[in-house]
Every structure is written in structure tokens, then in C-alpha cells.
SEGUBA-736902 format. One record per atom (N, C-alpha, C): x, y, z; residue in three letters. Coordinates in pm, whole numbers, plus 50000, padded with zeros to 5 digits. Layout:
# residues N
XYZALA
...
# end
This chain:
# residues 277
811323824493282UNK
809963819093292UNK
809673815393437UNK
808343817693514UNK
808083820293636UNK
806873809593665UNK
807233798993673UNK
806223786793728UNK
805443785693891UNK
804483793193891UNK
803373788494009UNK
803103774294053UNK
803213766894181UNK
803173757694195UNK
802243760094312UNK
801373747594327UNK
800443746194435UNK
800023727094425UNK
799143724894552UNK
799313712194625UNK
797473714094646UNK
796843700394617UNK
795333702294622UNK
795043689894688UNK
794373691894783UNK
793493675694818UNK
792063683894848UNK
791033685994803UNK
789903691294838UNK
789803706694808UNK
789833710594933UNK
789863726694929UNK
789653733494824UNK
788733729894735UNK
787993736394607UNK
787833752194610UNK
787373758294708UNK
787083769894724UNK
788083779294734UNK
788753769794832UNK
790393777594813UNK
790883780094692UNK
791013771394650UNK
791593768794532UNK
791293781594447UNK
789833780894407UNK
789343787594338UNK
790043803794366UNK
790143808194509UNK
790403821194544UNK
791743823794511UNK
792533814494518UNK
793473813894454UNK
794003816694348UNK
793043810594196UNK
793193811794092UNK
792773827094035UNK
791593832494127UNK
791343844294092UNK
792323853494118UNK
793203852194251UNK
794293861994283UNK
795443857294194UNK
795703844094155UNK
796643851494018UNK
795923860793919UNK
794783857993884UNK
794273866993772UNK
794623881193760UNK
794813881693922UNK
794863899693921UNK
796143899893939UNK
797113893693906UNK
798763898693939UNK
798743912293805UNK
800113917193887UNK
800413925493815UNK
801453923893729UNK
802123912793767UNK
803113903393676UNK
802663893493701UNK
801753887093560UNK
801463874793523UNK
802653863693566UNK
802233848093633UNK
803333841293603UNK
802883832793475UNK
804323823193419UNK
804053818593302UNK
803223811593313UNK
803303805093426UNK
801793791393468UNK
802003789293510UNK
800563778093559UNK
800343778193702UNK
799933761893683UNK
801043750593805UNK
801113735993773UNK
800553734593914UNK
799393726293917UNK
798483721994017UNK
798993707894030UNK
798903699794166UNK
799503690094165UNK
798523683194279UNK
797223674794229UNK
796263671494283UNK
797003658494359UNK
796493658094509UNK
796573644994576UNK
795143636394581UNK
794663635794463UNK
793273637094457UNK
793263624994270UNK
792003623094281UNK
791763614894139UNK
791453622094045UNK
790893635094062UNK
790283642993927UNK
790123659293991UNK
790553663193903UNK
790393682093925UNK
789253685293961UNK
788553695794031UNK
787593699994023UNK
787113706993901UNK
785733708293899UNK
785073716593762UNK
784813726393798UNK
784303738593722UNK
783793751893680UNK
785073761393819UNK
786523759893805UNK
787273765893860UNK
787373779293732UNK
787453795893849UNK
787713802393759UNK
789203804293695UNK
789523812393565UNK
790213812593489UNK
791653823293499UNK
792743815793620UNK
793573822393623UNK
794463833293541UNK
794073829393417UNK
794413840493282UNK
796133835293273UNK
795913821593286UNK
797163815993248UNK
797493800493215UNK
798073801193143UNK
798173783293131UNK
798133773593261UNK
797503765093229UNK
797563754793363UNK
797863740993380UNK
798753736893415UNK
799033721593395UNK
799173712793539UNK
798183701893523UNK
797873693493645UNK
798623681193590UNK
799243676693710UNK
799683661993757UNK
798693660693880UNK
798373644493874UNK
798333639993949UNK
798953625294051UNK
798973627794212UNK
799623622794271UNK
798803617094376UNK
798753603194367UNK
798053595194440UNK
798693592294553UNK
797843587994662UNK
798813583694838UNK
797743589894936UNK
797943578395038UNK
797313583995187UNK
798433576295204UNK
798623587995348UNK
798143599495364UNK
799053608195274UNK
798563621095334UNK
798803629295208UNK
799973628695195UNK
800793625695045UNK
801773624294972UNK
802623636494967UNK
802883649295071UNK
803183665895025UNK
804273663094957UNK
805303658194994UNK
807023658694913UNK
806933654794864UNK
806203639394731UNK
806083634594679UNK
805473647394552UNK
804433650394597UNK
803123661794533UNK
804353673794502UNK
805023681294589UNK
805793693494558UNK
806953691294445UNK
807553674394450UNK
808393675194368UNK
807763669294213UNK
806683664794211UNK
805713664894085UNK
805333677794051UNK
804953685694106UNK
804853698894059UNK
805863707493958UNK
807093706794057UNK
808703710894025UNK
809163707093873UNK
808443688693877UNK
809123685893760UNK
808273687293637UNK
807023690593683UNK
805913694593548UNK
806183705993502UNK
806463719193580UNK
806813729793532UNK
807713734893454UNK
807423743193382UNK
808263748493260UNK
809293754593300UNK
809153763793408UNK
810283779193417UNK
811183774593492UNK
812013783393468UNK
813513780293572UNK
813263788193673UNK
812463795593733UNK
812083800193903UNK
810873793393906UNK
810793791194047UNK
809453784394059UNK
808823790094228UNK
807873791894175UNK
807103798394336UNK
806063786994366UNK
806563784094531UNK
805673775494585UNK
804613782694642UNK
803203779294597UNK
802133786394683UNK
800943776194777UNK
801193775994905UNK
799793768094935UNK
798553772694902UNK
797233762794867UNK
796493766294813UNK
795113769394911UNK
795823776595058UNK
795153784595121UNK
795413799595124UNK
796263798495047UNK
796823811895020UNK
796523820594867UNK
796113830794899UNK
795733841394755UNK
796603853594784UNK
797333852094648UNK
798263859294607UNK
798003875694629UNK
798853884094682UNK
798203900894695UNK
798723901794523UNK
798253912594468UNK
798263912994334UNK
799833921794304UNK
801373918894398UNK
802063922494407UNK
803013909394403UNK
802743896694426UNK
803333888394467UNK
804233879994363UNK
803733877094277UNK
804713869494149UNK
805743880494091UNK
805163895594138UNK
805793904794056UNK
807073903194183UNK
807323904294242UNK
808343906794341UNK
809173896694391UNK
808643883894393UNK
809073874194392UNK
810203868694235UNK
809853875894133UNK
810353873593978UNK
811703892594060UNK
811063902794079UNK
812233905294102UNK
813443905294216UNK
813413898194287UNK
814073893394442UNK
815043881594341UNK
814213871394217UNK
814933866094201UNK
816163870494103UNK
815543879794027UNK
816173891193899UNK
817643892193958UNK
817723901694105UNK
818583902494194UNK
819563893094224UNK
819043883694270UNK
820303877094312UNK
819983861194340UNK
819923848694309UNK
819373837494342UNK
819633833794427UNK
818763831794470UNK
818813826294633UNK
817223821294661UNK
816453819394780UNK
815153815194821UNK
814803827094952UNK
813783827994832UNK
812903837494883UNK
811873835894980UNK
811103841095077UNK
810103835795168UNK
809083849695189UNK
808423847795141UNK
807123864295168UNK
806533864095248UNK
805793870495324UNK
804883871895408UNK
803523868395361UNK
803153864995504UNK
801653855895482UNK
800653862495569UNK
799763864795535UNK
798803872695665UNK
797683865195669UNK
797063861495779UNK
796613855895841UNK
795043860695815UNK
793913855695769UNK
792423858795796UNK
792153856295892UNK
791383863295979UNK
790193857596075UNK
788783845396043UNK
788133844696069UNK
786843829896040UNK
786003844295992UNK
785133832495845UNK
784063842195796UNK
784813848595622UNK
783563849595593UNK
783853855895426UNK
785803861595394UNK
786503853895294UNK
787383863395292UNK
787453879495246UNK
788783882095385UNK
788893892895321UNK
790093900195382UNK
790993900495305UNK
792373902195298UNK
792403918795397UNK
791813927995390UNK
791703940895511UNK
791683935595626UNK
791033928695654UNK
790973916795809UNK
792473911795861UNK
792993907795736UNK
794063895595813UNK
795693905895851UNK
796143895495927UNK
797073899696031UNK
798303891596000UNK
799303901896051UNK
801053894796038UNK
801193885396173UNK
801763872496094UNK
801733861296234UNK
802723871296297UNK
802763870896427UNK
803773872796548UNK
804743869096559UNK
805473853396505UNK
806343852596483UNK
807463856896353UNK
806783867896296UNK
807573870896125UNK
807873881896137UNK
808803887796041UNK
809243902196062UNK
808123912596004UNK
808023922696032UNK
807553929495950UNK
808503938595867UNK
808023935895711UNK
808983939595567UNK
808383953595557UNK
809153962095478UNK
808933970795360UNK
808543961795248UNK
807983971295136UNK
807513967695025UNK
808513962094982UNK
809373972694969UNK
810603972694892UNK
811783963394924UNK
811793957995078UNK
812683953995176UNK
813203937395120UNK
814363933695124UNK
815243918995132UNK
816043918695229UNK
815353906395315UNK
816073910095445UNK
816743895395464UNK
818253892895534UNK
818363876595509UNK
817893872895677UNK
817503861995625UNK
817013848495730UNK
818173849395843UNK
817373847995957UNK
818443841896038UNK
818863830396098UNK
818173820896013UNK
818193806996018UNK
817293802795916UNK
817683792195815UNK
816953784095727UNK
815953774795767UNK
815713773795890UNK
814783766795973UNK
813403774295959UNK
813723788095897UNK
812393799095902UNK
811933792795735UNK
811903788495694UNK
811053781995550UNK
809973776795600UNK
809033780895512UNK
807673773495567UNK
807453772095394UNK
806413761895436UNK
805813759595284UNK
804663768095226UNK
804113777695311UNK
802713784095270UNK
803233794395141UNK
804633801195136UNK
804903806394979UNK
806093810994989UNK
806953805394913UNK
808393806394866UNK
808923803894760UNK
809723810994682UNK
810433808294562UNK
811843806694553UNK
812483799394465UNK
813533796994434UNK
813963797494314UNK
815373794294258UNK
815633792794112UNK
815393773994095UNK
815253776093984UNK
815383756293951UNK
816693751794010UNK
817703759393975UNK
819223753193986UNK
818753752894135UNK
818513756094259UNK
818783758294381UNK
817453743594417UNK
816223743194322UNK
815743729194378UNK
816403717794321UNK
817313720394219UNK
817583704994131UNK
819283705394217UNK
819903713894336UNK
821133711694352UNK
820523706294465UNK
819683704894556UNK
819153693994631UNK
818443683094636UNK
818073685094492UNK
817373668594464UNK
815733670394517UNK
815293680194491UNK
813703684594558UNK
813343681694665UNK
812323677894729UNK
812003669494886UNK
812153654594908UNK
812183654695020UNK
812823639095068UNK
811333630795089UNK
811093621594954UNK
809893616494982UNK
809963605295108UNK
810833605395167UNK
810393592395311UNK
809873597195406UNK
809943613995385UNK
808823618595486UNK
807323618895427UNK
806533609295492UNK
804983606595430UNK
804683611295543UNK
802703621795440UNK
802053627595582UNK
802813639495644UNK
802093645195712UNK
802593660995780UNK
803293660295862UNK
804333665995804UNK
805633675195906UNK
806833670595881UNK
808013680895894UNK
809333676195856UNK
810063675495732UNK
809473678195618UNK
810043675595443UNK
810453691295456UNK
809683697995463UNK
810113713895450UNK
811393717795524UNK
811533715795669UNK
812503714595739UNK
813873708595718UNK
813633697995648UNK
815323689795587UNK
814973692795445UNK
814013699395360UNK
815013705595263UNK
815573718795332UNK
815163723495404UNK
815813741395431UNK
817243737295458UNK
817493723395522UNK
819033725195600UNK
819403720295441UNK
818913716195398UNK
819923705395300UNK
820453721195159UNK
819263731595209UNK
819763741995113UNK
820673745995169UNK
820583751095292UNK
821853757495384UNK
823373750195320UNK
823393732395393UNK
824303726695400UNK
824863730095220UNK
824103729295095UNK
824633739494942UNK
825053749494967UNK
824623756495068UNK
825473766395028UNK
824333779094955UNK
823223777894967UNK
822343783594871UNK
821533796294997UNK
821463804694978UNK
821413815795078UNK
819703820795101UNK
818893823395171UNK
817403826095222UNK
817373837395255UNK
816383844495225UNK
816053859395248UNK
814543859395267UNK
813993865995347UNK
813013873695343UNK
812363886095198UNK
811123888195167UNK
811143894195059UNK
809713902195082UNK
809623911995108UNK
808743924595141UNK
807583923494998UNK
806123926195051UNK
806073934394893UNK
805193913794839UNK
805553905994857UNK
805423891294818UNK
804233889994932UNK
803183891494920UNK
802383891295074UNK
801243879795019UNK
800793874195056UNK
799753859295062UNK
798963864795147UNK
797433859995155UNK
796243856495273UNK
796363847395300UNK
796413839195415UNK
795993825595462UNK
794413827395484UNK
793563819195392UNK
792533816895475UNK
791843807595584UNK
791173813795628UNK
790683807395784UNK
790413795295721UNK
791173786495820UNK
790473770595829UNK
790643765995989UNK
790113757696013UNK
790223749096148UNK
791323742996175UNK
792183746496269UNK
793423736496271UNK
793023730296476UNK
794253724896469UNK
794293715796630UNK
795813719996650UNK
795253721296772UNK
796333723996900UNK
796693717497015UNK
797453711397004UNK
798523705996917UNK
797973691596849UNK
798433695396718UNK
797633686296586UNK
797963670296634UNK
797033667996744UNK
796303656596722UNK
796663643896635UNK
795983651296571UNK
795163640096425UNK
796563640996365UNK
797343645296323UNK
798943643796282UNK
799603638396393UNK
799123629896492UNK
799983620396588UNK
801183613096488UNK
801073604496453UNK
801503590196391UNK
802673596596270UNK
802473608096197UNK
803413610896117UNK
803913620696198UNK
804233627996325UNK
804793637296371UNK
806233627296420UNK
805373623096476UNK
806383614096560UNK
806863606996427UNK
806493596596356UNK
807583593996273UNK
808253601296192UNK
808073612896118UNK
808893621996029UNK
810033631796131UNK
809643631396264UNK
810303637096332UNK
812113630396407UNK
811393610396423UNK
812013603996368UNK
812973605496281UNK
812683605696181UNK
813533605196025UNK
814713618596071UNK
814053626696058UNK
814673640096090UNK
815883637396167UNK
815623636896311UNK
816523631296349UNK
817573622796386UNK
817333612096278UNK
818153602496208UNK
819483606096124UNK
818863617096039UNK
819713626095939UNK
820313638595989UNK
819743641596074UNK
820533656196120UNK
821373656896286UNK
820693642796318UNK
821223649396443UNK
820473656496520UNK
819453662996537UNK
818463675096644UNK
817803672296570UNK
816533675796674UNK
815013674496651UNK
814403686096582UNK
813153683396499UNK
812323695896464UNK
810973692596503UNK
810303701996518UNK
808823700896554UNK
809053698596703UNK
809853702196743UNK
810273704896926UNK
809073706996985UNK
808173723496940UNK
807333721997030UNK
805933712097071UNK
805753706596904UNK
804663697796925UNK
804913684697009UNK
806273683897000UNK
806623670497077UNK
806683676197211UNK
807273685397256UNK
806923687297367UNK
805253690697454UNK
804473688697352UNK
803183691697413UNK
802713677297432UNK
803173673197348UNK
802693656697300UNK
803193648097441UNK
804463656797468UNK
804963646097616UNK
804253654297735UNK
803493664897745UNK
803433669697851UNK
801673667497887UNK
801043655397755UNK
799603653497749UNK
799863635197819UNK
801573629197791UNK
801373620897832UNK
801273608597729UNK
801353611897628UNK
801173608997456UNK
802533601097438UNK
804263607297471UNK
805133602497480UNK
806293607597542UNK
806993598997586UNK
808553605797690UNK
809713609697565UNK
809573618897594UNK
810353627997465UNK
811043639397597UNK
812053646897557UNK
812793655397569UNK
814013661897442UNK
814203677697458UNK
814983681997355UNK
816553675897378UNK
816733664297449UNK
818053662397440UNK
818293641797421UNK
816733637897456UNK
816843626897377UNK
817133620797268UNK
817373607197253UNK
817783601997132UNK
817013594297061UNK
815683593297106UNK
814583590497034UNK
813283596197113UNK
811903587197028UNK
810733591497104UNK
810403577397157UNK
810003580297307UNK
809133567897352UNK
807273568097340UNK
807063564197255UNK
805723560497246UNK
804653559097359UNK
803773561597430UNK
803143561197557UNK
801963553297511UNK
801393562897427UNK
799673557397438UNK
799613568697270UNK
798803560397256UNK
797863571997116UNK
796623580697151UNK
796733589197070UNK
795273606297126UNK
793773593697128UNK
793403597997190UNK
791973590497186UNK
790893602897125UNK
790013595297023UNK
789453606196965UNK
788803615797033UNK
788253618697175UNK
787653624997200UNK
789003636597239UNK
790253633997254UNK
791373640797267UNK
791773646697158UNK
791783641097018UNK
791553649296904UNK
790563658596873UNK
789463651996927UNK
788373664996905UNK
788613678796962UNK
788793673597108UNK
788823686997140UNK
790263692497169UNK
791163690497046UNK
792133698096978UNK
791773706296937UNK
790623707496843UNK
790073712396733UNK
790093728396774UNK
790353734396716UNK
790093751596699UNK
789603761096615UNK
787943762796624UNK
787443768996474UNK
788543783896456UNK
788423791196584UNK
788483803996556UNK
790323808596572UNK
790973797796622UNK
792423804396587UNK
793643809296477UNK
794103816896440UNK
794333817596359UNK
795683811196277UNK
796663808596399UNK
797573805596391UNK
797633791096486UNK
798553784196410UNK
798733767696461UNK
800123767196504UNK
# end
């Protein structure tokens, strides 16, 4: 049994595009567990053509590891595919992802292509620059577990319940994804690439370098390196020290705090038209 998982605070529309691109899989999953950071679902969402079961998960800021492992534990199936809910499924994706896991268990990671700004539309979008390019057919392994991102990946249950799901003390963006990947590594539990599993990201506005995620970068980055020993989110911290924000380096043993973004420094973070953050 093949459990869809996704993460909601707003993004209605998304959402919606979402639900329609499961509709069109070509291997149905068993269902699909929505896991609102939000008080109430949205209405007149269309009809994924599959069972659907919502939890909800309250918190500012946003609660993600808290939200991903509510998801995990609402779901029925013993594989479970994480999907962000900027992402619409190519009508290949649950099917390939169910057989990558058929194969051999381990965690899977598909490709994500990127929209441009403006109406979706999946002919438009583009392979980030930093990812391989797959065959359909292709399983290729990772060359570091550090390559997990959260926008769509699957696993078996045994491989999220032998790490204990995400580390809720990371609150707010950045860093939970990152110390579960090592904490899969440090199991023993093996990452591959998986061709053929392809997602749209759709266009949204992000910041460069995210700003408005000051306050949890630096602290989850913190945490991180509390537990592991080395830093993640290197480069944002290094932009963050080179704006003057804080005295950081990749060989320090903490962050020194300087000053906080002043909003007009967040603003013009802002980036309608880039595609990649």
C-alpha cells in the first residue's frame, strides 16, 4: 500500500494542481494524507480519485517536522511518498516510485522540474542545474545523503520508523530534512536517485538569500551543528555573513549574531521571476 503525503499552509491552488495530477497517475496511490498547518481544509478542492485523510497541525511558525511526521503516522501504507504541495505529479510518478521501491528498499529522490512565472505548464519547466539528469528507466545511487530535499521522495515505513521520523526541535525553515538524511545514512539505509518519478515545481516567489527565514536559519543551523558536528545551509550563512547579518565561517564553532535583516533588506530579497532558490 502506497501512501501520498503532502504539507499545506495556504497554497490552495497548488494544492488543487496537485490533486488533479494524482488523478491522472497511471498507478493510483492508495491515498493521499494532507497534513494542514492551517485550522480548516480548503473547499471545492478537486477529486484526486482517491481516498483522502487530513490531520491537522497547529504552530507558528511553520511546524514542517512536526506536520511530515503527522502525516507518516496518519497513513495507511508501508511506502510512503513525500510530495510538496508545489509540486504536481507527471502522471508517471507514484508508478515508479512503487517500482524503485518493488526493487529494493531504500529512499528514493525523483526529479523536480522547475516552472517559469505565469499559467502552469509542465512543457516550460526545466531540470535544476544542480541534479542529474535520469533515464526513465534509470536508479542511480546518491553521492551523498545530503542530496535529499523535501520537494518528493519516498521511502519504506521500516526506513522512516528505524529513524524515528523528523527531529521536531527543528521549528520553522531549514535543517529537519538534512539531519534526517544523515541519521538515514548513519542506519545504514541506502539513497538513490529514481528516473521516470518527475514533479513540476510551480513558480512562486522566493528570496535570495531568504531573508525572512533569518531567525530559524540561524537557529536550526545551530541545532544541526550541535548534533553533527558541521554545518548545513553553509551557503546561506555564508551570504548572511558577507551582508554583515553575522560572523560565521565554515570552520567556526558557532554563529555570532550581528544585527537582524531590516525589512527593507527583506524586501528586496524578494525574487518574482527566479526559479531556483
Amino acid at each position: 500500500m502506497i501512501s501520498v503525503c503532502t504539507l499545506v499552509r495556504g497554497r490552495t491552488a497548488q494544492l488543487a494542481n496537485l490533486l488533479t495530477g494524482l488523478a491522472a497517475q497511471t498507478r493510483a496511490p492508495d491515498e493521499l494524507v494532507i497534513a494542514y498547518m492551517q485550522d480548516a481544509a480548503p473547499v471545492g478542492l478537486p477529486d484526486p480519485g482517491v481516498p483522502v485523510r487530513e490531520v491537522f497541525v497547529p504552530g507558528h511558525p511553520m511546524p514542517l517536522a512536526q506536520a511530515r511526521n503527522a502525516a507518516a503516522g496518519a497513513a495507511k501504507g508501508n511506502r510512503l511518498i513525500f510530495l510538496d504541495v508545489d509540486c504536481v505529479p507527471s502522471p508517471t510518478l507514484v508508478e515508479r516510485y512503487a517500482q524503485a521501491l518493488a526493487h529494493a528498499p531504500a529512499v528514493y529522490l525523483g526529479e523536480v522540474r522547475y516552472c517559469p512565472p505565469g499559467p502552469f505548464n509542465p512543457a516550460r519547466a526545466v531540470r535544476h542545474p544542480a541534479k542529474p539528469a535520469l533515464a526513465d528507466d534509470e536508479i542511480r545511487p546518491v553521492p551523498s545523503h545530503g542530496e535529499l530535499w523535501g520537494l518528493s521522495f519516498a521511502l519504506p515505513r521500516s526506513a522512516w520508523d528505524a529513524v524515528g521520523g523528523m527531529d521536531t526541535g527543528y521549528v520553522g525553515y531549514g535543517a529537519e530534512e538534512t539531519d534526517f538524511a544523515w541519521r538515514l545514512e548513519a542506519a545504514g539505509i541506502p539513497m538513490a536517485w529514481v528516473g521516470g518519478a518527475v514533479a513540476y515545481h510551480q513558480h512562486h516567489t522566493v528570496h535570495i538569500p531568504p531573508l525572512h527565514q533569518f531567525d530559524a536559519i540561524l537557529r536550526n543551523a545551530t541545532r544541526f551543528r550541535a548534533r553533527w558536528g558541521r554545518w548545513c545551509m553553509d551557503y546561506w550563512l555564508g551570504q548572511f555573513a558577507e551582508m554583515g547579518l553575522i560572523r560565521w565561517n565554515a570552520e567556526a564553532e558557532a554563529i555570532e549574531r550581528v544585527r537582524t535583516p531590516t525589512p527593507a533588506e527583506i524586501a528586496a530579497s524578494r525574487r518574482e521571476d527566479a526559479l531556483f532558490s
